[in-house]
C-alpha positions as CSV (number, residue, x, y, z in Angstrom):
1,X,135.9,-143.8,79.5
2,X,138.2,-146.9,77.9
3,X,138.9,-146.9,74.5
4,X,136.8,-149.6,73.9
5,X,133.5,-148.0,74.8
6,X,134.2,-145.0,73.1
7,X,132.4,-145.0,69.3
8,X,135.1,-144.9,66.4
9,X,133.7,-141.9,64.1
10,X,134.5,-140.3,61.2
11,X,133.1,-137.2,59.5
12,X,133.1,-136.9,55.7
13,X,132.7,-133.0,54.7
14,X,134.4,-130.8,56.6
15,X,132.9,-127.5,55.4
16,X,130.7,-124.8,57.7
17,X,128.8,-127.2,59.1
18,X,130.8,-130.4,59.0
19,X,133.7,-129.0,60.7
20,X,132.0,-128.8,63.9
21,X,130.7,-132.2,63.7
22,X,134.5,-132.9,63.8
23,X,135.4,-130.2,66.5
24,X,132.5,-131.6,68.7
25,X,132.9,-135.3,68.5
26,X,136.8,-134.4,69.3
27,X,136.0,-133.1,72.6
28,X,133.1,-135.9,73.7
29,X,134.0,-138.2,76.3
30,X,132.0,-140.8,74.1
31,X,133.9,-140.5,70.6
32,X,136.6,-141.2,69.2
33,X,137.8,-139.5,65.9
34,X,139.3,-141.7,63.7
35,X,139.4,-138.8,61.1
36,X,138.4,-136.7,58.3
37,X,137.3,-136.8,54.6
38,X,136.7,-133.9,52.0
39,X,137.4,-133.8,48.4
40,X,138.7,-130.2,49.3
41,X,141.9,-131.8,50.5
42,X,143.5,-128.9,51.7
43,X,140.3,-127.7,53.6
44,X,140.5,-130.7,55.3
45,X,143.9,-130.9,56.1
46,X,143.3,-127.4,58.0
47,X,140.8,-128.2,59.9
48,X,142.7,-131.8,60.8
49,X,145.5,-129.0,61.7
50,X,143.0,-127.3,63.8
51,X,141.8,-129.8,66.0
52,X,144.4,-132.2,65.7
53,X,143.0,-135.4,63.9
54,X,143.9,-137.0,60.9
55,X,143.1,-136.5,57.3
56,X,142.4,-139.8,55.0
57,X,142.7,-139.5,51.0
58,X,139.8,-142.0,50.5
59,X,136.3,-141.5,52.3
60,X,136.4,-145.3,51.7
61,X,139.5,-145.9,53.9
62,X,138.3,-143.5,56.6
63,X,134.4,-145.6,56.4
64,X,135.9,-149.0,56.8
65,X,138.2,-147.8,60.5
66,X,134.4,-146.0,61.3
67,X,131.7,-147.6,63.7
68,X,129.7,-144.5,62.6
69,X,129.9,-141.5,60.5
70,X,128.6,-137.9,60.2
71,X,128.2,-136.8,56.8
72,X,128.0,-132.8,56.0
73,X,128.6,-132.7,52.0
74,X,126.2,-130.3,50.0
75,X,122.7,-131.9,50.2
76,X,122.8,-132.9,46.4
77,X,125.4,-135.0,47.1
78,X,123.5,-136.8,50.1
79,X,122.4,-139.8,48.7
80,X,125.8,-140.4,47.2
81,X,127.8,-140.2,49.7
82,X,125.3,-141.9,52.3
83,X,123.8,-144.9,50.5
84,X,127.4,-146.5,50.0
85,X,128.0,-146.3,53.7
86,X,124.5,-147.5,54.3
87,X,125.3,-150.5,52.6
88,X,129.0,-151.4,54.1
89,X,126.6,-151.3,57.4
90,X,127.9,-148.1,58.8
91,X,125.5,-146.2,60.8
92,X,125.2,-141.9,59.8
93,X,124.4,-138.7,60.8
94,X,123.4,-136.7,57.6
95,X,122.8,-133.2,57.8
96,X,119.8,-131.6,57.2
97,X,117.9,-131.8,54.2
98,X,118.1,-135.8,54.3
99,X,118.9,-135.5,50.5
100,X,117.8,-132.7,47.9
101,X,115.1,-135.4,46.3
102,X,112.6,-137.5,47.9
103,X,113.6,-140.9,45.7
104,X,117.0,-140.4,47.3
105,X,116.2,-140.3,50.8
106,X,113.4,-143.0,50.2
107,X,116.7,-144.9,49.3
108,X,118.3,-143.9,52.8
109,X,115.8,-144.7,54.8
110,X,114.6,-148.3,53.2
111,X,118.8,-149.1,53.5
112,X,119.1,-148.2,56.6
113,X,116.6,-150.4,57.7
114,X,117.7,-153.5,55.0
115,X,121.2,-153.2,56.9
116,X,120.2,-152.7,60.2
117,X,121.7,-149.7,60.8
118,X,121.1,-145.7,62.3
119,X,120.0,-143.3,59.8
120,X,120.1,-139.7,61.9
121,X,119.0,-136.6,60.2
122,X,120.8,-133.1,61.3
123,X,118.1,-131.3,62.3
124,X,119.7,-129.3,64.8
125,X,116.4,-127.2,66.1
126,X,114.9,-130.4,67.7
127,X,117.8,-129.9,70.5
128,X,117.0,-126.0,71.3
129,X,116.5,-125.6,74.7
130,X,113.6,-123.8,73.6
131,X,112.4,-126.9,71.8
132,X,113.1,-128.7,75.0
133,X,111.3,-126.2,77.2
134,X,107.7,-126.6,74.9
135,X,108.4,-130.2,74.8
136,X,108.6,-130.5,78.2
137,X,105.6,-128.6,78.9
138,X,103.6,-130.7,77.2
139,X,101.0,-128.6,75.8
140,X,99.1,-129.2,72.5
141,X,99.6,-126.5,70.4
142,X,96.5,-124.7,68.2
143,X,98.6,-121.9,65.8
144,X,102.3,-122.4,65.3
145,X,103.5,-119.2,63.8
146,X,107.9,-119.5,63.2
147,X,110.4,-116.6,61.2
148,X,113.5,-117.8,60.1
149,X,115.3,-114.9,58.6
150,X,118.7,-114.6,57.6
151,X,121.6,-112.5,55.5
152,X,122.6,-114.2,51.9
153,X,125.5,-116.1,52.3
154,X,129.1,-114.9,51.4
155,X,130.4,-115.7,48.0
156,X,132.8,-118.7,48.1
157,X,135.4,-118.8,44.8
158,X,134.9,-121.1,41.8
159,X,131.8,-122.2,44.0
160,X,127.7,-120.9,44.5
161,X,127.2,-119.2,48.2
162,X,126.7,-121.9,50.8
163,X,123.3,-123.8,50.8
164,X,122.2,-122.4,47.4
165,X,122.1,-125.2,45.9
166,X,118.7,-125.5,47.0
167,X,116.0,-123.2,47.9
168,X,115.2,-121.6,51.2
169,X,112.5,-123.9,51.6
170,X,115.0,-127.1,52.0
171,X,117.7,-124.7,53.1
172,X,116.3,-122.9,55.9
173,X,112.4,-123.9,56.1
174,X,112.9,-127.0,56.4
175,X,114.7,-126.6,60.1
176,X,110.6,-125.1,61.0
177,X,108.7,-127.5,58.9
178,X,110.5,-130.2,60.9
179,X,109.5,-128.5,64.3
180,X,106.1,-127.8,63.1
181,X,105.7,-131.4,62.5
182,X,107.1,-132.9,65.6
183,X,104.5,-130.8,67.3
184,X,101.7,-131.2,65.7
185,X,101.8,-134.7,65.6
186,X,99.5,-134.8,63.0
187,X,98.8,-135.5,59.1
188,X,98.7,-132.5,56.7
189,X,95.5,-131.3,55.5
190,X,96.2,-128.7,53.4
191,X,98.6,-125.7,52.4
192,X,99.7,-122.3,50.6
193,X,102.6,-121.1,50.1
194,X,104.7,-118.3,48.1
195,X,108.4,-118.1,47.3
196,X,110.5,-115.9,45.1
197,X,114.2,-116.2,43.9
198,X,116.1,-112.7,44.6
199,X,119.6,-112.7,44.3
200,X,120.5,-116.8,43.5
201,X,118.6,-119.0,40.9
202,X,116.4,-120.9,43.7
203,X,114.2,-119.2,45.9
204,X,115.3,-117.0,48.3
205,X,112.2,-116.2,49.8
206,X,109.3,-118.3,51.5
207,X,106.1,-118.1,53.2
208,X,103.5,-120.7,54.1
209,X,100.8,-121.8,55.8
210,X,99.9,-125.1,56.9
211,X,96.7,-126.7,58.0
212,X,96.8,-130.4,59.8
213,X,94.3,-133.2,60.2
214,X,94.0,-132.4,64.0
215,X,92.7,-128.8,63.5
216,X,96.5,-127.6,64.2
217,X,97.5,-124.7,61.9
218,X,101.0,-123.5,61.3
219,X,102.1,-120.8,59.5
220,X,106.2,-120.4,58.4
221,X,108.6,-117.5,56.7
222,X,111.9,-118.0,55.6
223,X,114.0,-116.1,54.4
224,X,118.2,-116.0,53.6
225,X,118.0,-112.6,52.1
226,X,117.5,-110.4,55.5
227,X,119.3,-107.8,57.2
228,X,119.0,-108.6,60.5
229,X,118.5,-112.8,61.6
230,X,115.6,-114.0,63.5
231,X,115.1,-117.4,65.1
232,X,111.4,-117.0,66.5
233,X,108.5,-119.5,67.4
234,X,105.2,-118.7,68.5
235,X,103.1,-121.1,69.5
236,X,99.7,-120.5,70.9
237,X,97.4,-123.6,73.3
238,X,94.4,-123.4,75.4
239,X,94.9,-120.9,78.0
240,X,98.8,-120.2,77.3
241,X,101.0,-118.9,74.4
242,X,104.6,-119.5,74.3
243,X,107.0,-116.8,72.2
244,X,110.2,-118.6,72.1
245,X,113.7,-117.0,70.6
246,X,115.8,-119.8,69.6
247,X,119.0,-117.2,68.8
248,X,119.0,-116.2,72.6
249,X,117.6,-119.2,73.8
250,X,115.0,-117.1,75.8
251,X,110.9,-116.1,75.6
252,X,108.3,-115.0,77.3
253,X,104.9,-117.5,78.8
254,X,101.5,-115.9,78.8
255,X,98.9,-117.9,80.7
256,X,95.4,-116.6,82.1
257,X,94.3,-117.4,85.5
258,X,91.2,-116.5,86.8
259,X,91.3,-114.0,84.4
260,X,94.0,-112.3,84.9
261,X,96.6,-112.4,82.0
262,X,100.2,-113.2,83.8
263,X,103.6,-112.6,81.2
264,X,106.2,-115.1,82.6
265,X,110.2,-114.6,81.2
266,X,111.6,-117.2,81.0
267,X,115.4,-118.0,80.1
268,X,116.8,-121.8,79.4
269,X,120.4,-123.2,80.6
270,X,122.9,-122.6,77.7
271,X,123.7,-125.8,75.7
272,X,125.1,-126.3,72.7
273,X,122.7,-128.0,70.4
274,X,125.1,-129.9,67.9
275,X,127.0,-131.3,70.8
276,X,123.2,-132.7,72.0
277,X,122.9,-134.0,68.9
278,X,126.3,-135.6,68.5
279,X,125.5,-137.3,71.7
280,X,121.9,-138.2,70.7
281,X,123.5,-139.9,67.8
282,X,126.3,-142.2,69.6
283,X,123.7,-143.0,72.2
284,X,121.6,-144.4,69.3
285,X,124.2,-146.5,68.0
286,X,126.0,-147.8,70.5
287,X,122.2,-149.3,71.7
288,X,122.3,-150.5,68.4
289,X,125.1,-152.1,68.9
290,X,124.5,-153.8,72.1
291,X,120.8,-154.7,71.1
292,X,121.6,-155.8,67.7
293,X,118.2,-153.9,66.7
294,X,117.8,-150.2,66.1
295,X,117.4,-147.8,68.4
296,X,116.5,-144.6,66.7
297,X,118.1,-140.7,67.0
298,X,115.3,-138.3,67.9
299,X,115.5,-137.2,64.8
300,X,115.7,-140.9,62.5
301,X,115.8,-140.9,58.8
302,X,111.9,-141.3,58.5
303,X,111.0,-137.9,60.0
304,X,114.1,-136.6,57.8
305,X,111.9,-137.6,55.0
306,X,108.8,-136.6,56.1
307,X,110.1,-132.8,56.4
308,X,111.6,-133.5,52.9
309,X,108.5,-134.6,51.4
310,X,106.4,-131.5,52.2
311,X,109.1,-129.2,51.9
312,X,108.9,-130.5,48.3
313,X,105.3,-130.2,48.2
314,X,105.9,-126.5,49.2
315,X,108.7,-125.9,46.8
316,X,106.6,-127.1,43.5
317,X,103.3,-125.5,44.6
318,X,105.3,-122.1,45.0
319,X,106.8,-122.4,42.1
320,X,103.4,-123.6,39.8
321,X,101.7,-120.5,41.1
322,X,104.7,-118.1,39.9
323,X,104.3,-119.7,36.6
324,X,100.6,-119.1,36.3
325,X,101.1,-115.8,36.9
326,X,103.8,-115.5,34.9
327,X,106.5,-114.4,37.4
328,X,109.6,-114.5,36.2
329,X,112.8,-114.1,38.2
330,X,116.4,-114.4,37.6
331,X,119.8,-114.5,39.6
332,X,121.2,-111.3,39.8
């Protein structure tokens, strides 16, 4: 592909997550890396070592080269770092949460739209080929039922353990409350949920259960403090359940036909779900560019904010119940 229809992008956090935006867009056919931004300098420069690309002092002198711009910065820092390039009319990928407060992503979403730009929302999940294979099958669900278990992560020097900044809900949850959403397709009803701090000062812990205007019922546990991970989704329709393992990608079917219960593995092509969502993205904005209107990621800022709001909702009711019955935890 010419140089001209390749998308000039930059990424701006180049951390766990951020440097594989940059070691992903460096290898697509349909990017262009103009380079890198962190405010750890010398993280930066090694992973502009690794892969080649350049390293810019300024995130402002890396935006203004940029056609479009990933941004993987802690998610208190979202708004921050995103509204500015919102407003210089770049277009951005933003990890997942959208921001660590509703009125911040509000702010996202309504300048993205004021400048005309993409606002994408990392929510990697939504390209599982497990996530493909339901979505493909087209079935309406009845009972979603998704564990999201993981080990606490490693201590980092002078700095809290990755993603503790927030609690598991907008740390890990939120990945499943997105999913749960995009298939019920529906307006929440109701909800309960618990969640505990164990070893950090947020919670560590999460369960809940979710009720939805169509009759669809989900029910979600997170967790970061697990021995062993788990990526599972059950999801259970009229005459067929689906057990999907998003870690594999693999699961197993189980329809009825004329009464005879059949079990059905069933193994998905091996992709790599960033990469789908790297692309998703620079599809998305080059339309943009050529239409001069917006043509949305599959994951745009709006649903980013929708998963934000009731992960919220989930995060103060937990912790309201804790404090009438007097629960109290600490950070050990």
């Amino acid at each position: 592909m010419s140089e001209e229809k390749r998308l000039k992008v930059g990424v701006i956090g180049v951390g766990a997550l951020g440097r594989h935006h940059a070691r992903l867009y460096a290898q697509s056919p349909n990017a262009e890396v103009v380079g890198i931004f962190d405010v750890q300098k010398a993280n930066a420069e090694k992973v502009g070592s690794e892969f080649g690309l350049a390293v810019y002092d300024s995130w402002q002198e890396l935006a203004e080269k940029c056609d479009a711009l990933s941004v993987a910065v802690p998610a208190t820092y979202h708004a921050s770092t995103v509204l500015p390039l919102l407003e210089m009319g770049k277009h951005v990928l933003v990890e997942k949460p959208i921001d660590a407060g509703i009125e911040g992503a509000k702010k996202m979403v309504d300048c993205a739209a004021e400048n005309n730009v993409v606002l994408g929302v990392g929510h990697t999940e939504r390209f599982n080929p497990a996530m493909d294979y339901f979505e493909a099958a087209n079935a309406k669900p009845y009972y979603i039922e998704i564990n999201r278990l993981a080990g606490y992560p490693p201590a980092r020097p002078g700095l809290h353990p990755r993603g503790t900044e927030v609690s598991v809900i907008l740390d890990l949850m939120i990945h499943d409350i997105d999913l749960v959403l995009a298939m019920a397709k529906s307006e929440v009803e109701s909800f309960d949920v618990t969640a505990s701090p164990v070893l950090s000062p947020s919670e560590d812990i999460a369960s809940a259960r979710i009720r939805f205007a169509n009759g669809v019922s989900a029910s979600i546990t997170a967790s970061r403090i697990s021995a062993a991970p788990m990526r599972k989704v059950n999801v259970f329709c009229e005459n067929m359940s689906c057990s999907l393992d998003f870690g594999s990608p693999a699961g197993v079917v189980t329809t009825v036909k004329e009464g005879v219960i059949e079990h059905q593995e069933v193994t998905f092509a091996a992709k790599n779900a960033l990469a789908d969502e790297l692309e998703d993205f620079i599809r998305a904005v080059k339309a943009t560019k050529a239409t001069g209107k917006v043509v949305p990621t599959k994951v745009p800022g709006s649903a980013g904010l929708a998963a934000l709001e009731l992960a919220i909702a989930l995060e103060e009711a937990s912790r309201k119940n804790n404090e009438k019955y007097g629960f109290k935890f600490s950070a050990k």
